[in-house]
N, C-alpha and C positions, 0 to 999 in steps of 0.2 A: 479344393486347394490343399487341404487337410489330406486326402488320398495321395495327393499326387508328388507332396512332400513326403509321405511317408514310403512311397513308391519306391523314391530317387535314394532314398536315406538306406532302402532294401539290396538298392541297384549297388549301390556303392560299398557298403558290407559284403556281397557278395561277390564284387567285379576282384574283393582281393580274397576273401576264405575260400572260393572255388579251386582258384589254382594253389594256392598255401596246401590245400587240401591234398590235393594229386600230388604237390611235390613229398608230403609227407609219408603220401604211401610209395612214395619211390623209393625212398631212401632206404629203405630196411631192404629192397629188392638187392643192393650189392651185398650184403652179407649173404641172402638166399641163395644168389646167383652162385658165390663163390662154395656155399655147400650142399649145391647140387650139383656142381660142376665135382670137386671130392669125393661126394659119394656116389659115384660111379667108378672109381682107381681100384677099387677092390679091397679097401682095407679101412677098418671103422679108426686106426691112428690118424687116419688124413680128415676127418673128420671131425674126431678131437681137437686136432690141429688147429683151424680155422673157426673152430667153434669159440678154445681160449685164445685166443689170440685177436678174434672178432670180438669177445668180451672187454679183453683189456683194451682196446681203442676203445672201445666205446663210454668204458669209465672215463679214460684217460679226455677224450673230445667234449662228452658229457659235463665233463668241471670246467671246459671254457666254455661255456654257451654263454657266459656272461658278453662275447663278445659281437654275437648276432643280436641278441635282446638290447642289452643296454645302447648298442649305436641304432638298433632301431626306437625305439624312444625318442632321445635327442636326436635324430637324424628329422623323424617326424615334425619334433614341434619347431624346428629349426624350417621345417618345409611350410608350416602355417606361418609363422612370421616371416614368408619371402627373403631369409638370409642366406644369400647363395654365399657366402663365404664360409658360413660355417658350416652348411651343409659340406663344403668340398675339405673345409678341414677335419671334419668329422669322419668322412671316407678314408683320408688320411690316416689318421690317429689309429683308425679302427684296425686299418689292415695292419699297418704299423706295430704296434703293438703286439696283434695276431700274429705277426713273421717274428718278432722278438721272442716270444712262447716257443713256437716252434723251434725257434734255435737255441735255445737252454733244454728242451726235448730233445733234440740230437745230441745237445751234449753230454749228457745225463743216461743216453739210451744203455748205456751198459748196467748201473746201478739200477733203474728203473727195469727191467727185466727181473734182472737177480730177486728182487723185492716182490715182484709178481708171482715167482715161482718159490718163493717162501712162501707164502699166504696162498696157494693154488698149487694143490697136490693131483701129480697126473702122472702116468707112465712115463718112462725115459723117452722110447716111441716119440709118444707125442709130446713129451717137452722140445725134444730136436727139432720137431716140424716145426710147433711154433714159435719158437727160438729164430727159424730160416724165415718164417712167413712176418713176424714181428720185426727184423734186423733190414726187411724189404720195406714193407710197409710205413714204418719211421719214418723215412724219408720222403713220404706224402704229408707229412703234419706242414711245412709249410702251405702246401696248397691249402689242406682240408683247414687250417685256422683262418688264413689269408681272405677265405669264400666264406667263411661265418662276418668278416667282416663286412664285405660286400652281398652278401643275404640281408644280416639288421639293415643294411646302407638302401636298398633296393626296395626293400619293405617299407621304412620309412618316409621313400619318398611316393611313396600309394601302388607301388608298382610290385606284384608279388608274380605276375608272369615270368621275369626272367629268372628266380629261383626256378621256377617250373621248368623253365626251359634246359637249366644250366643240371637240374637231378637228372629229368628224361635222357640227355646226351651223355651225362655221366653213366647211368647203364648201359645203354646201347654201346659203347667204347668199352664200357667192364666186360661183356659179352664177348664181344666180337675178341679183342684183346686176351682175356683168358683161355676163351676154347684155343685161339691159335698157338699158344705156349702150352696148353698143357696138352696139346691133343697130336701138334706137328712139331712140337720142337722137345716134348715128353718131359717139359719142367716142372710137372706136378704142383707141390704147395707153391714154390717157388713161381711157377709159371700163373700160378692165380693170384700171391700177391704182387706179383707184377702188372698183373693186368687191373689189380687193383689200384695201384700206383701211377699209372697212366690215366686211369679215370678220371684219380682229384686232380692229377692235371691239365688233365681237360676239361674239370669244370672250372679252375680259376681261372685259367687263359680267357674262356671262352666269357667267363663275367668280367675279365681284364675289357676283349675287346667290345662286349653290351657297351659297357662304360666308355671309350672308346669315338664309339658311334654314333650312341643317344644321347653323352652327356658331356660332349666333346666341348661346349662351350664353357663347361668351369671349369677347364684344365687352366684357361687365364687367371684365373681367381685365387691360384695357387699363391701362396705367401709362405715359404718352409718355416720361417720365423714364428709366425703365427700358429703354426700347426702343435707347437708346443710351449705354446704360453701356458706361463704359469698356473695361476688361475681354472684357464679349462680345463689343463690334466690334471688339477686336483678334480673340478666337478666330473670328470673321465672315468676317475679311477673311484671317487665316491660311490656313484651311479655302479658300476662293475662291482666293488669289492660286495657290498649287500648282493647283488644276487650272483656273486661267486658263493658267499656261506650260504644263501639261501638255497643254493643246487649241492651243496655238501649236505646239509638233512634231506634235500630229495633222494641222494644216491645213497647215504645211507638206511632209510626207512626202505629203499626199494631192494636193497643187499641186504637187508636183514629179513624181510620177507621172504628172502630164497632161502635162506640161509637156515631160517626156523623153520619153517616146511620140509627141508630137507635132513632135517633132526629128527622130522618124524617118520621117516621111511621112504622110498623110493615112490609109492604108491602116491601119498599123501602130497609128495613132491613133484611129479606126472602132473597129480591134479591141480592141486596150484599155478601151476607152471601153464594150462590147459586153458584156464578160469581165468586168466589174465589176458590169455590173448582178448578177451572177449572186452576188458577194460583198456587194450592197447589200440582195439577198432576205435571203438568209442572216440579214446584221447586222439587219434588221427582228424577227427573232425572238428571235435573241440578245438584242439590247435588252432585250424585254421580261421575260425570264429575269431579266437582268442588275438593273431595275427591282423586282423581285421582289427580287432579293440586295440593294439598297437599301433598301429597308422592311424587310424581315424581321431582316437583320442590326443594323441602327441599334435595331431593337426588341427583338434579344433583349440585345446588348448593355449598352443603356439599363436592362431589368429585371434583369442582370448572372445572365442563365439561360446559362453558357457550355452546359450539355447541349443547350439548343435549336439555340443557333446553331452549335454544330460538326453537328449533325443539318440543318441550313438547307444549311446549305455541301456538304455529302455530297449531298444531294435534289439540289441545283442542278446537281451535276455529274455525276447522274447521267442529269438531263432534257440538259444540257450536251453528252454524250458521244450519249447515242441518238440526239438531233435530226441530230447532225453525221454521222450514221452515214449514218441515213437520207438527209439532202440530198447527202449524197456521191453514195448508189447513183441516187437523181433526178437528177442532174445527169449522172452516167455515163451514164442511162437515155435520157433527154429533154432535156441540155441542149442540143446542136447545135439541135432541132426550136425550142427555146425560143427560140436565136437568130433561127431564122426566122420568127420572130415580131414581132422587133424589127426587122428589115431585109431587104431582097428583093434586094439588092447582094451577087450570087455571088459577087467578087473579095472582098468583106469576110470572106464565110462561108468561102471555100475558104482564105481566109488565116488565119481564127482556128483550123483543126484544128492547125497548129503550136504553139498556146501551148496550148491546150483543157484539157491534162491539169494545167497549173500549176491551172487554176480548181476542178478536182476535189479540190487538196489543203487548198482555202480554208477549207472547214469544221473538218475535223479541227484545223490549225494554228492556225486562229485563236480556237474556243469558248472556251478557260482562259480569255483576254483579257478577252473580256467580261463575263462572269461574275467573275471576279475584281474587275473596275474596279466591278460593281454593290458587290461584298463591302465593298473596300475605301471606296466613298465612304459606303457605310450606318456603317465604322468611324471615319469620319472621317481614314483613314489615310492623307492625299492627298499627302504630303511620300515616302512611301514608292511611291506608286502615280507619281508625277513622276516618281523614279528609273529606274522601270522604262521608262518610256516614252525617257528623256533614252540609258537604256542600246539600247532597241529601234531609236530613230532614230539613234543613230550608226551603229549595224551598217546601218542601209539603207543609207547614205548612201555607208559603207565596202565593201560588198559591189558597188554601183553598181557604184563606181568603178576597184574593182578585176578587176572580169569584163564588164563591157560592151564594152571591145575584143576581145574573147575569143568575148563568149556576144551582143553587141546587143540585143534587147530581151528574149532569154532571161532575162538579168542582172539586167533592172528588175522580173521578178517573181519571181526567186531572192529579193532582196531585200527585195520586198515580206514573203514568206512568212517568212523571217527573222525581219521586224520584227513581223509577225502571232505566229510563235510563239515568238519570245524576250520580248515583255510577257508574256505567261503561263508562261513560265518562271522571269523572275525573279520575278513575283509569287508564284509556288505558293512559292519560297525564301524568302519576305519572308512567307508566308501566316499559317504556325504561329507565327510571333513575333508579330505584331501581335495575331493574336488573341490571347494568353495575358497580352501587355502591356495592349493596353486594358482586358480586365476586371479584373487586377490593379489595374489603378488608377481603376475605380470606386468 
């Protein structure tokens, strides 16, 4: 009996981190896509181009994640306590909002450039390019905010396939789309952020009409009135504003890792830069784990089954600990080879065997984390989960500073790993309370 619950409890963890998984390795393919399609024009400025300009979106989208996470949470536990009306105001709210963001981004997109290109020093070249590739692109922020809406919304309600569905179509359309503008119609940057721009909207249509088709029975259930009572958009914007700060210390701890590496020579900079991909696999999997601990915890929580979800929590970190076991001994095994994959610059590779062993510690250190952060945003526990982060990034910042003359760029990945395994530290301290608190007080 004992097997066969833990079986089901495996089944269902995994029926959502499989496809969360795949969608998250899709998503970095539209950037790749658009500079591989550049670097073939003949000129390393178009590649510049889409490189800052792929950056700046990605800060820029990066600082609303609050609005896929936070509506999957309460989208979740709203799916355990059978409330179909909040679940459909919740969808509401969420894109809502998300299309609100994006239209003070349009309107701001002038200032917001200027401000880019003070703080990101590049050629004229390529400030032009991405200037034309940025002045295009804008005008996908409604979709790309709109579809973090309906991603938390779709995740929360146990359903992480149509994300999957909705990234996969978004390449294949970035594909087909770019090559034909920049190849037959000779629009270069222009023609790949166009074809960038057709993507995200063909990913929100295409999760407009999932929604549509599968969820066509709460369209009744709509109440406008309802959708902005009082009350929930204070708990809306609660829930959001914590882990809007809480992704401003992520992006800064992760801009200042580039940043200090890059202080120390191009070389030093390579390889950091190198060394990361190898914690960016990593965090791909973790995610979708963590996405898992979003649905399922909002959901047992919502049904107030604490037996399930301390069973949730235990599964997760049990897939948590092995995964990380395993990419350790792959990364011992095959990572140097895996670098040379990524770059054919011997002074890069013979310089990263001096840091190599910090990346082997990344798994191990850093799994609680993410998993944790799925736990807690499924609890809505995000005032607690801030904490932990506000406690993680001071100690980066402090350990820096205090061994970098000592240790040089040793220091900035002593650090790192710190700030990797102290969020999961404090949270596992913060873990057993939240949880005993929130069902108490359903």
């Amino acid at each position: 009996m004992i097997d066969k619950k833990q079986s089901s409890e495996n089944r269902r963890i995994l029926r959502i981190a499989i496809p969360s998984i795949i969608s998250n390795i899709t998503v970095p393919l539209l950037g790749l896509i658009d500079v591989t399609i550049v670097g073939h024009l003949g000129s390393p400025a178009y590649i510049g181009a889409i490189a800052v300009g792929g950056m700046l979106f990605n800060i820029i989208y990066w600082i609303f994640g609050f609005l896929r996470m936070g509506t999957s949470g309460m989208t979740s536990q709203a799916y355990g306590q059978h409330d179909l009306n909040e679940i459909t105001r919740l969808l509401l709210r969420s894109v809502g909002v998300g299309l609100f963001i994006a239209l003070c981004l349009l309107i701001l997109q002038y200032p917001i450039l200027k401000l880019a290109f003070t703080l990101i020093q590049t050629t004229p070249e390529v400030e032009q390019l991405a200037t034309t590739y940025f002045y295009i692109c804008i005008w996908g922020a409604p979709a790309t905010l709109g579809l973090y809406g309906f991603a938390g919304w779709f995740i929360g309600m146990q359903n992480s396939r149509f994300p999957m569905y909705i990234a996969i179509t978004q390449n294949i359309v970035n594909i087909v789309a770019s090559l034909s503008f920049v190849y037959l119609l000779d629009m270069k940057v222009a023609g790949v952020a166009t074809g960038t721009l057709i993507a995200q909207y063909a990913g929100f249509f295409m999760a407009i009409l999932l929604y549509m088709r599968y969820y066509s029975a709460l369209k009744k259930r709509i109440v406008w009135k309802e959708i902005i009572q009082k009350q929930a958009m204070y708990r809306f914007f609660q829930v959001n504003r914590d882990i809007f700060f809480r992704t401003l210390c992520l992006v800064a701890v992760t801009l200042f890792f580039t940043s200090a590496g890059a202080a120390q020579g191009e070389i030093v900079l390579a390889v950091n830069t190198l060394l990361m991909q190898l914690f960016t696999l990593f965090s791909y999997i973790m995610d979708g784990f963590a996405y898992a601990g979003e649905a399922l915890t909002g959901r047992y929580i919502g049904a107030k089954n604490q037996t399930a979800l301390r069973n949730t929590v235990h599964h997760l970190f049990y897939w948590g600990l092995g995964l990380s076991l395993i990419f350790t001994i792959l990364y011992a095994i095959g990572g140097k080879e895996f670098l040379g994959l990524l770059t054919n610059d011997t002074s890069v590779i013979n310089a990263s065997d001096t840091y190599f062993y910090w990346a082997l510690i990344i798994p191990l250190a850093g799994f609680s984390a993410f998993l944790w952060d799925g736990v807690f945003i499924g609890a809505t526990a995000t005032r607690q989960m801030l904490y932990s982060m506000l406690v993680a990034s001071a100690s980066f910042f402090g350990v820096y500073y205090a061994f970098h003359p000592l240790l040089g760029n040793h220091a900035l990945w002593l650090a790192f790993l710190i700030y990797l395994s102290l969020r999961g530290v404090v949270q596992t301290f913060l873990g057993r309370q939240i949880m005993k608190k929130v069902i108490a007080s359903q």
